[in-house]
C-alpha positions, 0 to 999 in steps of 0.5 A: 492839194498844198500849195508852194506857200504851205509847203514852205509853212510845213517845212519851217514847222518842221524846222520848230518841231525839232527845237524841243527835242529833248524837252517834251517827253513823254509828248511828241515835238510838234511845230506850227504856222499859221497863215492869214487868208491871204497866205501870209505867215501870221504865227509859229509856234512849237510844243516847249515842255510836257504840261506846256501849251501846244504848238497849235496855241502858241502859233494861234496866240501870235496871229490873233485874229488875224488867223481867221480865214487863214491855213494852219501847217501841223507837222503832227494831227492836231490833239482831239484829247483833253489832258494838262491842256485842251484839244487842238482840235477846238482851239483851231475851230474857235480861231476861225481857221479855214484849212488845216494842213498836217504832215502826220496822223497821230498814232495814239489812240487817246489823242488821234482824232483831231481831223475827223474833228475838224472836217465836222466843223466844216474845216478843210483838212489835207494830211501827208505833206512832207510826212517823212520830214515830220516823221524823222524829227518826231521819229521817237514819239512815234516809235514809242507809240508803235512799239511800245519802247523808246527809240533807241540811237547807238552812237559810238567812236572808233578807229577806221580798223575798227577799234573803241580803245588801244590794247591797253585799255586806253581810248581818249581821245579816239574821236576829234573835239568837234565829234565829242561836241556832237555827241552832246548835241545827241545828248541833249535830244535824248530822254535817257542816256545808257551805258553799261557796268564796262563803261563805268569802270574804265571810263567813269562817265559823267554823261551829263550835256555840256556846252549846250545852255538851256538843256533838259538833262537826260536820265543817266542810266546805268546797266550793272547787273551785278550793282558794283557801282561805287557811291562816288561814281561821277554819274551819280552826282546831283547834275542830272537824274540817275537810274542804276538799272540791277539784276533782279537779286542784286545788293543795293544796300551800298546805294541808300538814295540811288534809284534803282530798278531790279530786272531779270536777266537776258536770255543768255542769263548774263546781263539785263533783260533789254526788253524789260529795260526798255519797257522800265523806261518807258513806264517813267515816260523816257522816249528815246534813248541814246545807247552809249555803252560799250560792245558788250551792251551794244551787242545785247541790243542788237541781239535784241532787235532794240537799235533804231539807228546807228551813229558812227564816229570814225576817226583817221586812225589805226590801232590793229588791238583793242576791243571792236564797237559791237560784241556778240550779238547772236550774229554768227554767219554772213546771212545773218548780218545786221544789214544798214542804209546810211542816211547820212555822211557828214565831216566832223573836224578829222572825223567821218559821222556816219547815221545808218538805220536797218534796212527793214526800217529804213525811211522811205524817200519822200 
């Protein structure tokens, strides 16, 4: 059974893991601390960057020989697969250390194993501690495993009656500066950001991450069935990656040099199939998504069953017109709402943030 020490170990290689959100996909964020026999940390270390060493090498490069004897806390099964790097699970063995303690199984199949590796070699191994702190952090890597499709994070900003915009259109700024600065901070952990044709002609977003040094820029995706994005349109300048997703018979010849990706229509014949968006994304290794678009795309997501979770800014204001956060989701009675389990509630300047999961997916406390 974990000890105090390593429970304080787990939760500081947690803390880590998070430090590469956005930065490791298609591969999961993954934290590690290494104590020396005696139960003092000797090194840390987290995954960075796809390619890059493993959080497991990292910490082992920092404690030396001093790992040997000692505990390794791994918020994610060390790798038992030989990829741009080697396996974990050796690297561990060839350091000498003694126990290896880790808060989740690795769901993929090419890499799982580790565990079964380590105990062969003699190695003492305990898995599941603080696993839903693990989990929350690395919750798209997992998600794509699972399902198949990236993680999806609706976020959106609206009046408390409700509203995304005035009766004429107008919506800057609906949500405060502090809320608009952590909305770059959900930018900057996603691997692509979504909005729609609607988006795109009222708002003509930029979508890149500012006032965050150091970011990997997400993939800008851009849902427009029918390919009426202009070549001067602020998202297709050079700050970040682009994607222009079109109906599968849309001109693009007014895009020479865009990329683009042509898919079938959704099952009402309007708009772009979501399942085949989400499965285009996740063939160019995108992991998680951040749904920015406006209710018409967040309705054809929900209707999908593709939102993982949903973040609310609600500002301190009426407007009693305008356009509502969410359109038609094939939601047409009471019995059939999208029921939610907030998870967090927290004051941004004027604002409320509001984080909630369906319930079906609701985490379960730890």
């Amino acid at each position: 059974m974990a000890t105090a020490t390593e429970t304080d170990a787990m939760r500081r290689a947690v803390a880590l893991s998070a430090r590469a959100l956005g930065d490791t996909a298609p591969n999961p964020v993954v934290g590690c601390v290494i104590l020396d026999a005696s139960g003092t940390p000797v090194g840390e270390g987290w995954h960075q960057r796809a390619g890059g060493p493993h959080a497991e090498v990292h910490a082992l490069l920092a404690a030396g020989e001093r790992a040997r004897g000692g505990t390794a806390l791994v918020t994610l099964e060390p790798c038992n697969h030989t990829g741009r790097t080697g396996p974990c699970a050796q690297a561990l063995i060839k350091a000498g250390i003694a126990r290896v303690v880790y808060a989740v199984a690795d769901p993929n199949p090419s890499a799982s194993g580790g565990a079964a590796t380590l105990r062969a070699a003699g190695v003492d191994v305990e898995g599941g501690l603080l696993a839903a702190e693990a989990e929350a952090v690395n919750i798209a890597f997992l998600t794509s495993v699972r399902l198949e499709r990236p993680y999806v994070r609706w976020k959106y900003a609206a009046t408390l009656d409700g509203r995304i915009a005035a009766a004429d259109g107008s919506s800057r700024w609906i949500s405060s500066a502090e809320s608009r600065a952590d909305v770059h901070r959900l930018r900057a952990e996603a691997d692509a950001v979504v909005v729609g044709s609607g988006t795109l002609r009222a708002d003509d977003p930029h979508l890149a991450v500012r006032g965050i040094d150091g970011v990997t820029q997400p993939l800008r995706v851009v849902v427009d069935t029918r390919a009426v994005i202009t070549p001067d349109a602020r998202v297709l300048d050079d700050a970040a990656p682009t994607l222009v997703a079109v109906g599968k018979d849309a001109d693009t010849a007014h895009l020479p040099g865009v990329d683009t990706v042509a898919l079938p229509y959704g099952p009402s014949g309007h708009g772009v199939d979501v399942t085949a968006l989400l499965a285009a994304l996740h063939a160019r290794g995108v992991r998680s998504v951040l749904l920015e678009g406006g209710p018409t795309l967040a309705g054809a997501f929900v209707a999908a069953g593709a939102v993982d979770q949903v973040v609310g800014y609600l500002a301190p204001a009426l407007l009693g017109a305008g356009p509502t956060a969410l359109g038609d989701a094939g939601i047409s009675t009471i019995a059939q709402a999208l029921r939610l389990d907030v998870t967090d509630v927290a004051r941004l300047g004027p604002d409320l943030r509001v984080t909630a999961v369906p319930t079906a997916t609701a985490p379960q406390e730890s």
